[in-house]
LOBAGU-631883 format. One line per field, with one value per residue: residue number from 0; residue in three letters; y, z, x negated of N, C-alpha, C, O, CB in turn. Coordinates in nm, 3 decimals, decimal comma. Glycine has a CB too. Layout:
<pts>
num: (NUM  ...) .
residu: (Ala  ...) .
n.c2: (Y  ...) .
n.c3: (Z  ...) .
n.c1: (X  ...) .
ca.c2: (Y  ...) .
ca.c3: (Z  ...) .
ca.c1: (X  ...) .
c.c2: (Y  ...) .
c.c3: (Z  ...) .
c.c1: (X  ...) .
o.c2: (Y  ...) .
o.c3: (Z  ...) .
o.c1: (X  ...) .
cb.c2: (Y  ...) .
cb.c3: (Z  ...) .
cb.c1: (X  ...) .
</pts>
This chain:
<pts>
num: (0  1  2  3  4  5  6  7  8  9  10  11  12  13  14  15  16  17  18  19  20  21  22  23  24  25  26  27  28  29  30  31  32  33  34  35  36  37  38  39  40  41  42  43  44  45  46) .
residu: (Unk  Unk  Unk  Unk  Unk  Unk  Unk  Unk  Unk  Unk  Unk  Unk  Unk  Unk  Unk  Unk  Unk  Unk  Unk  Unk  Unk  Unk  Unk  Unk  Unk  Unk  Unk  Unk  Unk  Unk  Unk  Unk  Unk  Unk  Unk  Unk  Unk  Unk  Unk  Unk  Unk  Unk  Unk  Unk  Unk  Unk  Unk) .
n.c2: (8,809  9,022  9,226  9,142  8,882  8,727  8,799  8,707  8,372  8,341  8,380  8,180  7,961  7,979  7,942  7,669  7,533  7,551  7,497  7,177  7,113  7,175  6,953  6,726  6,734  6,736  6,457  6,335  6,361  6,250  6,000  5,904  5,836  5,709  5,953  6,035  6,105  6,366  6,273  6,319  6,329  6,333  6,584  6,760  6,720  6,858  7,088) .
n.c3: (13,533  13,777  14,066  14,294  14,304  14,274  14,502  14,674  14,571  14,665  14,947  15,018  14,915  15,105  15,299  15,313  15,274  15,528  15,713  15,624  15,701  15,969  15,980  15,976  16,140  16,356  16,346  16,377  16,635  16,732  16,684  16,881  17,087  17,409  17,615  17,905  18,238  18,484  18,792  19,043  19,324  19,373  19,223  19,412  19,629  19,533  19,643) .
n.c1: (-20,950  -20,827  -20,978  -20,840  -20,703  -20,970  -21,055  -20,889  -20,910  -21,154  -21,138  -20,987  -21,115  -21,375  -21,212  -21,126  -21,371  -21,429  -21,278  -21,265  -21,545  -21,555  -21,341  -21,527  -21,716  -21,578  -21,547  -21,763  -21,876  -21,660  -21,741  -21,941  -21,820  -21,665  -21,613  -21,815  -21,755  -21,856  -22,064  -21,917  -21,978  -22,243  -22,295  -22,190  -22,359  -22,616  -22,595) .
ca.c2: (8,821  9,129  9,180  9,117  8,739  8,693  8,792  8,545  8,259  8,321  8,350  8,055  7,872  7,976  7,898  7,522  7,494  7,598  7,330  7,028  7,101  7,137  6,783  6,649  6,784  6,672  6,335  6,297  6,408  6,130  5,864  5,936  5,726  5,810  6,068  5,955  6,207  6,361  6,193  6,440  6,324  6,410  6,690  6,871  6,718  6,938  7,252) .
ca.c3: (13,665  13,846  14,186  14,452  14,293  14,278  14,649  14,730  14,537  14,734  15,081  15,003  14,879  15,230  15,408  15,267  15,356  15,678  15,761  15,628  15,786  16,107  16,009  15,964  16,257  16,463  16,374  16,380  16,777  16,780  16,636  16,988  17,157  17,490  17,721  18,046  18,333  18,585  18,871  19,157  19,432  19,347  19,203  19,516  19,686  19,541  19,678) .
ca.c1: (-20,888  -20,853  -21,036  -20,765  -20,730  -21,138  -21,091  -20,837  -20,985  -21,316  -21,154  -20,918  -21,225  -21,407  -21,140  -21,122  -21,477  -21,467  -21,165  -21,356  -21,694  -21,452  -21,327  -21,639  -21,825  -21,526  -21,547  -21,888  -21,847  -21,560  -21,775  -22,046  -21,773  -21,574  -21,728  -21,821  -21,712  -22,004  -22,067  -21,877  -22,044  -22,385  -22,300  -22,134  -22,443  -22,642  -22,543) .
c.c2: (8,956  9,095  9,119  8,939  8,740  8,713  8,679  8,443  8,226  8,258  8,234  7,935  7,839  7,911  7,681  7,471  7,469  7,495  7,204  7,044  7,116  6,960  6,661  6,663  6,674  6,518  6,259  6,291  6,290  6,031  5,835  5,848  5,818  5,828  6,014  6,117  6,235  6,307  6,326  6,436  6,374  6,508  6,824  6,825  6,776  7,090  7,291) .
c.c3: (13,724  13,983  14,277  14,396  14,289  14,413  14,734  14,717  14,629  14,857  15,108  15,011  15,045  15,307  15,371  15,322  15,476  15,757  15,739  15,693  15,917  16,101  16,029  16,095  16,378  16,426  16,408  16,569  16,843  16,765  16,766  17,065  17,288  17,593  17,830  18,128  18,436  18,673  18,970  19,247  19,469  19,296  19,293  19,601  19,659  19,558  19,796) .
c.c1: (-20,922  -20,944  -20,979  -20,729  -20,850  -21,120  -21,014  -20,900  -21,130  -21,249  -21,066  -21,031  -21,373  -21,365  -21,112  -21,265  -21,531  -21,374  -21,200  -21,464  -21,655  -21,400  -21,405  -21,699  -21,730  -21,530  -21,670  -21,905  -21,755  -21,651  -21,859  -21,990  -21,711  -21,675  -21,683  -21,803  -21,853  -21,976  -22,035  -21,942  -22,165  -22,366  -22,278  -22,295  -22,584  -22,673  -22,566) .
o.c2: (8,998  8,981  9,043  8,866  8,834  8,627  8,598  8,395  8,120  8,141  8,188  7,842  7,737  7,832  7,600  7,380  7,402  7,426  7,117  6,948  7,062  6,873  6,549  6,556  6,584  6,454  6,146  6,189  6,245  5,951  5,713  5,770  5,941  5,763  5,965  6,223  6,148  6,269  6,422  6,545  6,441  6,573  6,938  6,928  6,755  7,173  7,404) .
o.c3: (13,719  14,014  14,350  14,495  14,366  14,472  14,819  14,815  14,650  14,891  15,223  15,092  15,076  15,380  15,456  15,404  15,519  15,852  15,822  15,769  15,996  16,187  16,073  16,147  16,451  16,528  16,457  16,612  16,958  16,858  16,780  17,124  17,291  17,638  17,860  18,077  18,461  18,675  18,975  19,280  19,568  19,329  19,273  19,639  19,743  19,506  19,831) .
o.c1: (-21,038  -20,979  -21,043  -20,738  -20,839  -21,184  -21,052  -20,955  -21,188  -21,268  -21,068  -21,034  -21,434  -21,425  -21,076  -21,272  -21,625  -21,411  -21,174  -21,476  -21,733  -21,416  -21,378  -21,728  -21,771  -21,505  -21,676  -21,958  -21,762  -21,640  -21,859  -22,064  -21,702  -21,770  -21,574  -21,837  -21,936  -21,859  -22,112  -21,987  -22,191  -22,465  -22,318  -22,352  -22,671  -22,748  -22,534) .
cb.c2: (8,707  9,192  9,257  9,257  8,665  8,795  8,935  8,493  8,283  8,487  8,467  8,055  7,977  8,054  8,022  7,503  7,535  7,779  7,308  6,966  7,218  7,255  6,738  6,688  7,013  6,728  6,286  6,416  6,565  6,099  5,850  6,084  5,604  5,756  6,264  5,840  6,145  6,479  6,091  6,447  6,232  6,355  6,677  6,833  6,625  6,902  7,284) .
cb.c3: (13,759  13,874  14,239  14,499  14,189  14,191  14,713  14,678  14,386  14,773  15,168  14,859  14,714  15,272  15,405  15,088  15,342  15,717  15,682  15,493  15,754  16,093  15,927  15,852  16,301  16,495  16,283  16,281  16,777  16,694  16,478  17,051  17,191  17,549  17,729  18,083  18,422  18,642  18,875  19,218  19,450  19,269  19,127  19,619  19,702  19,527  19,669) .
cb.c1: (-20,933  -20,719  -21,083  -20,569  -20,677  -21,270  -21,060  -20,727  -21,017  -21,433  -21,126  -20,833  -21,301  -21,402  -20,968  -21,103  -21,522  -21,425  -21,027  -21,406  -21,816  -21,278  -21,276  -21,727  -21,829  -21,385  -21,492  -21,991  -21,764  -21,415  -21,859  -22,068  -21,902  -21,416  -21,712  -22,004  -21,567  -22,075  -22,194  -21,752  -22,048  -22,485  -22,244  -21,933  -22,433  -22,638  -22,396) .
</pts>
């Protein structure tokens, strides 16, 4: 193989990595359950 395929294959191969450990992370973040909102009231009441 020449270089300019060895450079694709890598940043293809990066780039695949970098999209599952994005899918993963995000689900792992989903699995935490649904986010509760701050409490406004107390929050302006500190100011």
């Amino acid at each position: 193989m020449d270089r300019s395929k060895i450079i694709a294959v890598t940043t293809g191969a990066i780039s695949l990595a970098l999209a599952i450990a994005y899918l993963i992370v995000v689900q792992i973040l989903d699995m935490r359950g649904e986010m509760i909102p701050a409490p406004l009231i107390e929050a302006l009441l500190k100011f």
